[in-house]
C-alpha positions in Angstrom: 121.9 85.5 134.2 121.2 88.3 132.0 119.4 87.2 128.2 121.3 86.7 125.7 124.9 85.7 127.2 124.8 81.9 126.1 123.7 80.0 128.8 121.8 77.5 126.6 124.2 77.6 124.0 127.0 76.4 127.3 124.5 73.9 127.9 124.1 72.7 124.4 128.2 72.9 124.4 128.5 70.7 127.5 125.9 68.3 126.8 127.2 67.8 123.1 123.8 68.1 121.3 121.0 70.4 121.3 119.5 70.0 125.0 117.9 73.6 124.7 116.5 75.7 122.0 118.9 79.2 121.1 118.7 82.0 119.8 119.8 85.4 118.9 117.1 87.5 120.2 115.9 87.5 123.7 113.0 85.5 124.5 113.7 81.9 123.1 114.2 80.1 126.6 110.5 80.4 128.1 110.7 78.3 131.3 113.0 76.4 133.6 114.4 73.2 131.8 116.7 70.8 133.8 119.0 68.9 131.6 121.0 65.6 132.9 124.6 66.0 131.8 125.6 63.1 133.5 124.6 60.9 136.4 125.3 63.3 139.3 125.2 66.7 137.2 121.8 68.0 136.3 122.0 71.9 135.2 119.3 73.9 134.9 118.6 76.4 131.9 116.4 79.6 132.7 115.3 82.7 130.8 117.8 86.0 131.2 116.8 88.0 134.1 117.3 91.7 134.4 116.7 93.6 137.7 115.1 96.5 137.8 117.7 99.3 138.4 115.5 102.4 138.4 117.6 103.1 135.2 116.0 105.4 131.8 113.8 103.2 129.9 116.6 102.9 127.0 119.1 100.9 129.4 116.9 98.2 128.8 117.7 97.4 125.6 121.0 97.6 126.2 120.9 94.8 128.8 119.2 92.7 126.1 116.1 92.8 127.8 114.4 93.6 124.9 114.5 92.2 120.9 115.5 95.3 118.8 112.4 94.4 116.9 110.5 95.1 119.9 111.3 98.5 120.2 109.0 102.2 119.9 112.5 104.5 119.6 115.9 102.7 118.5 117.7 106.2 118.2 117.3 106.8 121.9 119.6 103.2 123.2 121.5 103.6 119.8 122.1 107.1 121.1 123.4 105.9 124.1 125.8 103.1 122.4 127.5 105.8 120.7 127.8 107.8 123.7 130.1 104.8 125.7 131.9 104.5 122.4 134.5 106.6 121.5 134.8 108.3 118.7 137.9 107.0 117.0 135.7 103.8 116.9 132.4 104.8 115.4 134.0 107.6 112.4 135.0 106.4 108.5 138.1 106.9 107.5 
């Protein structure tokens, strides 16, 4: 699945304790982790994925591939949040 869209946290959830390690940036889940919910279900929690699409360089952020922190240029994904948005949603007043 894509980073950052809870699948630890609906592992964690299911499990009812802290099976994996969550976060809100992209990057906390590191490697494969299989966790035993019960005697015949094992899940198994991975870090997000994101397929190269060809897509500009700022779609990546966008598909939380990348920690804001990370990032050269903000404006240029922030740019293109506001341009999906419209306007009614991102003015004052």
């Amino acid at each position: 699945g894509y980073p950052n869209v809870g699948k630890s946290s609906l592992i964690n959830s299911l499990k009812r304790s802290r099976a994996c390690g969550v976060g809100a940036t992209p990057g906390v889940t590191r490697c494969l982790q299989a966790v035993q919910l019960d005697r015949h279900i094992q899940l198994l929690d991975c870090p997000g994925v994101v397929m190269e699409t060809g897509a500009p360089p700022a779609a990546a952020p966008l598909r939380g591939a990348l920690a804001p922190q990370r990032l050269r240029d903000p404006l240029t994904p922030a740019a293109a949040i506001l341009r999906r948005c419209p306007p009614q949603q991102v003015t004052w007043g």
